[in-house]
DRENDO-1510 file (C-alpha; in Angstrom, 1 decimal, always signed):
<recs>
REC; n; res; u; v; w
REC; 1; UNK; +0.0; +0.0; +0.0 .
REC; 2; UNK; +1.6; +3.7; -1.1 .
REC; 3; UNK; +1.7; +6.5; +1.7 .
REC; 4; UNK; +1.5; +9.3; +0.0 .
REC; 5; UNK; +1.7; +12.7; +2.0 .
REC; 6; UNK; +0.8; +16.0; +0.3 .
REC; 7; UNK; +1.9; +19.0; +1.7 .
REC; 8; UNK; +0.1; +22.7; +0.6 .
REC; 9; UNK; -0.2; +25.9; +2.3 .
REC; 10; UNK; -3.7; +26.0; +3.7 .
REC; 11; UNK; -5.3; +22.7; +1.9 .
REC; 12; UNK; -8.0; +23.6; +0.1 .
REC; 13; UNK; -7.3; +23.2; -2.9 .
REC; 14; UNK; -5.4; +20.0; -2.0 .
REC; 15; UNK; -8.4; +18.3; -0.4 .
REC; 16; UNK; -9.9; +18.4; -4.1 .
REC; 17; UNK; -6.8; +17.2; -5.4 .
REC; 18; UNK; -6.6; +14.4; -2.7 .
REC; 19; UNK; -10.5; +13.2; -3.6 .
REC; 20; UNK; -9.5; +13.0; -7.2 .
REC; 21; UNK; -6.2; +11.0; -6.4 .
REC; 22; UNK; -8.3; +8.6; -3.6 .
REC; 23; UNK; -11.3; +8.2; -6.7 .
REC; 24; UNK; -8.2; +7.1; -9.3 .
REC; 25; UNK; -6.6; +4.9; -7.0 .
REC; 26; UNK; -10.5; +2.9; -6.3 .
REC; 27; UNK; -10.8; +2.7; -10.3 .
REC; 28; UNK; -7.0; +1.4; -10.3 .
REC; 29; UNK; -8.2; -0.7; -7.9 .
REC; 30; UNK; -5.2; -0.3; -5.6 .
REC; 31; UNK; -5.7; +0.8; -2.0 .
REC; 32; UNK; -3.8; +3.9; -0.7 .
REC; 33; UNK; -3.3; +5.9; +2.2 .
REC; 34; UNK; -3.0; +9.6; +1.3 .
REC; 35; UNK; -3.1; +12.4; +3.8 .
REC; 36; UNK; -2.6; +16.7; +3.4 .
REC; 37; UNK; -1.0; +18.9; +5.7 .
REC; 38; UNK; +0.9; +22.3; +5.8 .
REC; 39; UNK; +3.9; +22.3; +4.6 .
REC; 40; UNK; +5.2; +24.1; +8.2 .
REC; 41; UNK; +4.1; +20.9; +9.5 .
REC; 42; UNK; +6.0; +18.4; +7.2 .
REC; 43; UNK; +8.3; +17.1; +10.3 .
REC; 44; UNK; +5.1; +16.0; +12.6 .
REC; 45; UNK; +3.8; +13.7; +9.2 .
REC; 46; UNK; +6.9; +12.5; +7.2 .
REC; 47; UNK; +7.5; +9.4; +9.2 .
REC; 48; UNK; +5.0; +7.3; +8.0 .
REC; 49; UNK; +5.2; +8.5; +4.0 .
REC; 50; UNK; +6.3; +6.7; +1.4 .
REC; 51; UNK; +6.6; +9.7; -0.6 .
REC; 52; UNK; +6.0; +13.5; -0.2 .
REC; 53; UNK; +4.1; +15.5; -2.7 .
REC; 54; UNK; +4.8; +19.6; -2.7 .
REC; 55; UNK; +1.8; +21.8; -3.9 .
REC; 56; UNK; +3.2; +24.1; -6.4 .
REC; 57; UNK; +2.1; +27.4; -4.3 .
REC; 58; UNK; +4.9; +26.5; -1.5 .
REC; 59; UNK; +7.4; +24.8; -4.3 .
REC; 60; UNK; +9.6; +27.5; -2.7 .
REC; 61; UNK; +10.1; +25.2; +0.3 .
REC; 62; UNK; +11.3; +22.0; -1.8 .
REC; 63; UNK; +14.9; +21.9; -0.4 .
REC; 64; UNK; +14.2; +22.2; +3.5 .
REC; 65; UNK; +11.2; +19.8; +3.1 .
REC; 66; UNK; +13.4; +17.9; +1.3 .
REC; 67; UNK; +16.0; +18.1; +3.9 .
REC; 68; UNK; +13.6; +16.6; +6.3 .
REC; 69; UNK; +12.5; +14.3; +4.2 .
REC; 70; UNK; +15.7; +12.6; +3.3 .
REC; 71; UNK; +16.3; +11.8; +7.0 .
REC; 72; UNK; +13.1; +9.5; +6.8 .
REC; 73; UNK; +14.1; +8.4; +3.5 .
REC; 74; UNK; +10.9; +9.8; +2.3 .
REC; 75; UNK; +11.4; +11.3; -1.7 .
REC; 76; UNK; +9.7; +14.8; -2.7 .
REC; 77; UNK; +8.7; +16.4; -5.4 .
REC; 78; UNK; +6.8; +19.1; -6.4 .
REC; 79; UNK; +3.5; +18.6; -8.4 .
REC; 80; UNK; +3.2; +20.6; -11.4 .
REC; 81; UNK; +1.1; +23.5; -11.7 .
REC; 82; UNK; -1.0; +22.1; -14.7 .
REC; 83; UNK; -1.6; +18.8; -12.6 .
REC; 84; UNK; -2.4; +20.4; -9.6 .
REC; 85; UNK; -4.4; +23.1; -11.3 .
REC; 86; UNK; -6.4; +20.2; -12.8 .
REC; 87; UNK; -7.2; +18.1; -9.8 .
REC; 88; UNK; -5.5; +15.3; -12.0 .
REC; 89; UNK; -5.2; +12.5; -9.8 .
REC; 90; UNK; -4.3; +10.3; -12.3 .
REC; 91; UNK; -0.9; +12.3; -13.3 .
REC; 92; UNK; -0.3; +13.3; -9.4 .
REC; 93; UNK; -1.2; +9.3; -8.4 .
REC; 94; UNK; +1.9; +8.7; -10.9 .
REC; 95; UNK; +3.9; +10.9; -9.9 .
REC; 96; UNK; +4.0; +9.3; -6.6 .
REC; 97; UNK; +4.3; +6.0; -8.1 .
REC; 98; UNK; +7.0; +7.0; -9.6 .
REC; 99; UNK; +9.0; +8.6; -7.0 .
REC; 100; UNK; +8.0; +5.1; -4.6 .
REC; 101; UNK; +8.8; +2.7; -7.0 .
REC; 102; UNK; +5.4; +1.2; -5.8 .
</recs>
């Protein structure tokens, strides 16, 4: 199962994102975990990630999250603004696919 953390600035726009992603993964048919939380708050939820998903409004924080992240072993990447703009779950469930190698 792929733990996928998305981190945003406030989370509204990432809670749509997040349905689209949690309705791709049901027609997959492939059970995931995924979960949204402020960036700032990236060191409380890492632990239990198997990868870490950067809205592009707070891409300017990539390299400390990263930072964080590595020490978990967790990978990051930021989604693109024509994904996330979209709400394409499909793309943004790849991405983190990818990333896994789950």
């Amino acid at each position: 199962m792929l733990k996928i953390q998305l981190l945003c600035a406030a989370g509204v726009s990432t809670s749509l994102l997040m349905a689209k992603m949690k309705e791709q993964a049901a027609l997959n048919g492939e059970e995931v975990i995924i979960s949204a939380c402020p960036v700032t708050e990236i060191e409380e939820n890492i632990a239990n990630a198997d990868v870490a998903l950067i809205a592009p409004q707070v891409a300017y924080l990539k390299a400390k999250s990263r930072k964080i992240a590595d020490t978990h072993g967790v990978p990051v990447e930021v989604i693109s603004m024509k994904d996330y703009a979209h709400c394409n779950g499909a793309a943004v469930l790849d991405l983190a696919h990818s990333l896994s190698g789950k």
